[in-house]
C-alpha positions in Angstrom: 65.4 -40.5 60.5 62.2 -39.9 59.9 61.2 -38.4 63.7 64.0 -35.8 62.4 62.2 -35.2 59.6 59.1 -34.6 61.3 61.2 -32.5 64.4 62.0 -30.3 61.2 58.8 -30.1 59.8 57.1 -28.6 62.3 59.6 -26.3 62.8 58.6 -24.8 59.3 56.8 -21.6 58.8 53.0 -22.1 57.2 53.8 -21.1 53.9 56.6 -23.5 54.3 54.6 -26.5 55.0 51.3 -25.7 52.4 54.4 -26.1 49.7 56.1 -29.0 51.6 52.7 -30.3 51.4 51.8 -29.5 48.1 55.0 -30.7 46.7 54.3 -34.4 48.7 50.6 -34.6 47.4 51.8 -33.4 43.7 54.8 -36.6 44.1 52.3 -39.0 45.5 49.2 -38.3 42.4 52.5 -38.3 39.6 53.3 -41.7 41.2 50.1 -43.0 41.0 49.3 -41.7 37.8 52.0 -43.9 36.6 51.7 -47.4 39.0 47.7 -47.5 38.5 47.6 -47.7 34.4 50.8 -50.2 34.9 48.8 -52.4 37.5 46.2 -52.3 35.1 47.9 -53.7 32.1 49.6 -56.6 34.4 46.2 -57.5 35.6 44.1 -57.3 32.4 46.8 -59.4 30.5 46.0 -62.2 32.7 42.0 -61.4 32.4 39.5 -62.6 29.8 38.9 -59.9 27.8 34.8 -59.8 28.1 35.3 -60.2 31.8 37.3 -57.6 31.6 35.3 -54.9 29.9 31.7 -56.0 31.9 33.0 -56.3 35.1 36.7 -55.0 35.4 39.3 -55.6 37.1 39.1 -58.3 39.2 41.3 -60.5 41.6 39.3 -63.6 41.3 42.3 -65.6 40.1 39.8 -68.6 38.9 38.9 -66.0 36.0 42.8 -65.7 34.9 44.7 -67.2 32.5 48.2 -67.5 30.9 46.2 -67.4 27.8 48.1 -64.9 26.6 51.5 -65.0 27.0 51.2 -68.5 25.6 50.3 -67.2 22.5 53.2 -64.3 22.2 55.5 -67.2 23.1 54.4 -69.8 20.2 54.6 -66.9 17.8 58.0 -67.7 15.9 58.3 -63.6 14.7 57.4 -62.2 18.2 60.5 -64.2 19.7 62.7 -62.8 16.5 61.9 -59.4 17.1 62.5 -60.1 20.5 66.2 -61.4 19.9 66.3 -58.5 17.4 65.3 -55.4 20.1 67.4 -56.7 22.2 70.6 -57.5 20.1 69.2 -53.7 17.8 69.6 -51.9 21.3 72.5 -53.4 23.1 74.1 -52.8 20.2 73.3 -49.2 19.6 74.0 -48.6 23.1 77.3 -49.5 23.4 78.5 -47.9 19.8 76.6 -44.6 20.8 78.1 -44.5 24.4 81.7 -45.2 23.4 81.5 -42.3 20.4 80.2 -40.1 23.1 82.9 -40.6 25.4 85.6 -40.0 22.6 83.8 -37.4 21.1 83.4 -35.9 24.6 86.4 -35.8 26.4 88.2 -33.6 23.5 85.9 -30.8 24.2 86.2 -31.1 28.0 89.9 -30.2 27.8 90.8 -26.5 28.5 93.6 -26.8 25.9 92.0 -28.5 23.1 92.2 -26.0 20.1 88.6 -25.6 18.1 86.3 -26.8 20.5 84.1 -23.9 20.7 84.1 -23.7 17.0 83.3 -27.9 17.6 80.5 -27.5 20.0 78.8 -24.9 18.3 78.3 -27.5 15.4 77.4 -30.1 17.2 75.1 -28.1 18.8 73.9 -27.0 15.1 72.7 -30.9 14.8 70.4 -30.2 17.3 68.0 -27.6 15.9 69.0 -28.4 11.8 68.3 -32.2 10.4 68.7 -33.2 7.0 65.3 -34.3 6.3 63.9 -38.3 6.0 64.6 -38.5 2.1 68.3 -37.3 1.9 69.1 -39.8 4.9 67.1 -42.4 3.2 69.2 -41.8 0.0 72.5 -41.7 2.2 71.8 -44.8 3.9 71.1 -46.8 0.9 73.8 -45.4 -0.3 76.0 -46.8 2.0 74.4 -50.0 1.4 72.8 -50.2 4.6 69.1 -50.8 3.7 67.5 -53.7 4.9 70.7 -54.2 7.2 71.2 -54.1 11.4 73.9 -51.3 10.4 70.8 -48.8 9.2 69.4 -49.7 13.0 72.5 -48.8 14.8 75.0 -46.2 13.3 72.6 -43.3 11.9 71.3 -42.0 15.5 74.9 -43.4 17.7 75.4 -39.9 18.5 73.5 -37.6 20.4 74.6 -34.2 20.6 72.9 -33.6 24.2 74.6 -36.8 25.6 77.9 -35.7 24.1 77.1 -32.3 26.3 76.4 -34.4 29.1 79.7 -36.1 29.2 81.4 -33.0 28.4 80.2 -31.1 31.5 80.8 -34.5 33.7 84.4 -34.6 32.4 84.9 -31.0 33.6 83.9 -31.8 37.0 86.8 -34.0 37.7 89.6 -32.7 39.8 92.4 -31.4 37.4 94.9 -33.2 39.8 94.0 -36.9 38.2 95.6 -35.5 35.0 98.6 -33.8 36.7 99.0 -37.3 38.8 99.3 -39.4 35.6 101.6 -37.0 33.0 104.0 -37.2 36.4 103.7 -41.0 35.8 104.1 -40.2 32.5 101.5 -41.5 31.5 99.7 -40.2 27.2 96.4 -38.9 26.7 95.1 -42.0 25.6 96.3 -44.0 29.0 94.9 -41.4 31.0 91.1 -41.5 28.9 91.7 -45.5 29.3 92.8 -46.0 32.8 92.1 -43.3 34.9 89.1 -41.3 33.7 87.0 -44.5 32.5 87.0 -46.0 36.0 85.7 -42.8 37.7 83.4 -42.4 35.0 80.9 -45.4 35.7 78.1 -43.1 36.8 77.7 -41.0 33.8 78.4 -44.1 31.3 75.5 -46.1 33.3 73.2 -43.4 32.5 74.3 -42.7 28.8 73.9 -46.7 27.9 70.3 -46.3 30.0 69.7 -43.6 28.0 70.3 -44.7 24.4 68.8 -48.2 25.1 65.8 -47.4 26.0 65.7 -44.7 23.3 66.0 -47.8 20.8 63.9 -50.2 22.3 61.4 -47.7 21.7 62.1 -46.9 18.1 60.0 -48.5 15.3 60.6 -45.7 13.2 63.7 -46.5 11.6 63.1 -49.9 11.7 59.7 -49.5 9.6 61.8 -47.1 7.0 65.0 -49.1 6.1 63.9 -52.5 7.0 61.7 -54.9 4.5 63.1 -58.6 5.5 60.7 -59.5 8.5 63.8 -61.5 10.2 65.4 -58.4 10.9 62.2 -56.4 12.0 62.5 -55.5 16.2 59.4 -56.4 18.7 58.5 -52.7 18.2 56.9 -53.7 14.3 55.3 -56.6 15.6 53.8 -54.4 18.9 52.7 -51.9 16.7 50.6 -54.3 14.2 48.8 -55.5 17.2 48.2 -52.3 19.4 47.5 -50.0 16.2 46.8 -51.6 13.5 44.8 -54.7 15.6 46.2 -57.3 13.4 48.0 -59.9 15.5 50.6 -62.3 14.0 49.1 -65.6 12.1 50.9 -67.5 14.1 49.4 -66.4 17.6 45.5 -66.6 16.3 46.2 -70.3 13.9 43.6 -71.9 16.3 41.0 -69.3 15.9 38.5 -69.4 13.9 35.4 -66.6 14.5 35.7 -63.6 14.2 34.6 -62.6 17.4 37.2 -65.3 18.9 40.0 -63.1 17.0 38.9 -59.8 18.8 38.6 -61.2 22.3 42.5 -62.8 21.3 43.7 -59.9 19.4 42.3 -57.4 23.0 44.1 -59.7 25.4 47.2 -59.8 23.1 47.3 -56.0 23.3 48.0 -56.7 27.2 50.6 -59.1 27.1 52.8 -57.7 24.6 53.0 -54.4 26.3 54.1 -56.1 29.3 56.5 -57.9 27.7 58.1 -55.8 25.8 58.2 -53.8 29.1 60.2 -56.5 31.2 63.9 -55.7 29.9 63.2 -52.1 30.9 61.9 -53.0 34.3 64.7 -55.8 34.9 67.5 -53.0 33.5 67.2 -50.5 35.8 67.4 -51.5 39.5 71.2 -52.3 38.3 71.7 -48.5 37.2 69.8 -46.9 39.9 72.8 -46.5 42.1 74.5 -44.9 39.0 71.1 -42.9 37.5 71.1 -40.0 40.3 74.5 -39.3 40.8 75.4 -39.1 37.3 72.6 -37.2 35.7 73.3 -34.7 38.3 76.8 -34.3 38.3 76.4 -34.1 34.6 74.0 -31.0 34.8 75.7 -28.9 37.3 77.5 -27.3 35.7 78.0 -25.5 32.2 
């Protein structure tokens, strides 16, 4: 394969292969760019922390320690939010992706009356919002404030997934629905039992998609949410990365003050990768899915 690859590569013209070449060294630096602060992060949350600013990184493995991630771990309210991302963004993910599918397939039909009229105010959502206050005074209310429900249902759909769908729906062969009305089989079968099925690609990105859009979020969770049990990782990340205030629970057994900052710095490192691991561990399982769908979702218009 790759003695092909090469066979063809000579065979290029010289503009050809300065942009072939270009292209590869512009990959390789994007690549890097994002490995090398990663590698660091791994590496320093295993590192004492005045090690690690006087001499850097280093791979002398006497000068590690679990330090760290023994501390996140004994902290009672990290583990909560932990349970609480996870449960916050499943959650979302699923609700968001089946609305999208419903609300999707409607509009994909050639014979479903309204849908331009339909799109265009979906599309509206995108560029018009109703502002933080008037949501904050329609979610509470709804009674929703200080519940999961204000986590989950006011961002489950997303106008640009809904497009997404849309167009992959369209690239289906019109014979599958001509197959099944022979069978005699409704609308509803059909969306159930024979486009679903084909569909895994696009549904494996959308749930990618809108979980790791709310693992990410704090936002929300900082505006509707007061009771700390129901507060996501991403609260408790951002009081130690920004605001440098680690939980009680992980500094008990430190007393200076210089002791706290050399804790509160390594903590920094370990909760970063730790909140990072779901992420990692999600996406070798929709990698097979990720490419084909994303593309055959943006083909065509």
């Amino acid at each position: 394969m790759y003695k092909k690859e090469i066979k063809q590569f000579k065979h290029l013209t010289f503009s050809d292969k300065f942009i072939t070449i270009c292209g590869y060294v512009g990959i390789v630096l994007f690549v890097l760019a994002i490995i090398i602060p990663l590698i660091y992060i791994v590496i320093a949350s295993f590192m004492d922390p005045n090690e690690l600013n006087n001499n850097g990184i280093t791979f002398n493995f006497s000068k590690w320690s679990l330090d760290g991630y023994k501390r996140i771990f004994k902290d009672d309210m990290l583990l909560r939010g932990f349970v609480n991302s996870i449960f916050y963004s499943t959650s979302f993910a699923v609700i968001s992706v089946f609305a999208t599918l419903l609300a999707a397939y409607p509009l994909s039909r050639p014979d479903f009356v309204g849908k331009r009229l339909i799109t265009t105010l979906y599309v509206i959502t995108m560029f018009f919002g109703g502002g933080l206050m008037p949501t904050y005074l329609l979610i509470d209310s709804l009674k929703m404030i200080n519940t999961p429900w204000a986590i989950i249902l006011p961002g489950a759909i997303n106008v640009w997934n809904i497009i997404l769908a849309r167009t992959y729906f369209q690239s289906l062969p019109k014979e599958l629905r001509e197959a099944s009305a022979i069978d005699g089989a409704s609308d509803i079968t059909h969306f159930i039992k024979i486009i679903l099925p084909v569909c895994k690609p696009i549904i494996a990105v959308l749930l990618l998609y809108q979980f790791v859009a709310q693992w990410n979020s704090y936002f929300d969770a900082m505006i509707y949410l007061d009771d700390s049990k129901l507060q996501p990782l991403q609260l408790v990340i951002r009081s130690i990365l920004i605001q440098n205030t680690p939980r009680p629970g992980m500094i008990a057994d430190v007393q200076s003050t210089a002791a706290m900052a050399k804790i509160a710095e390594l903590l920094k490192y370990s909760t970063i990768v730790v909140s990072s691991l779901p992420l990692l561990v999600m996406y070798p399982f929709f990698q097979k899915y990720f490419d084909k769908g994303i593309m055959a979702g943006s083909v065509k218009g």
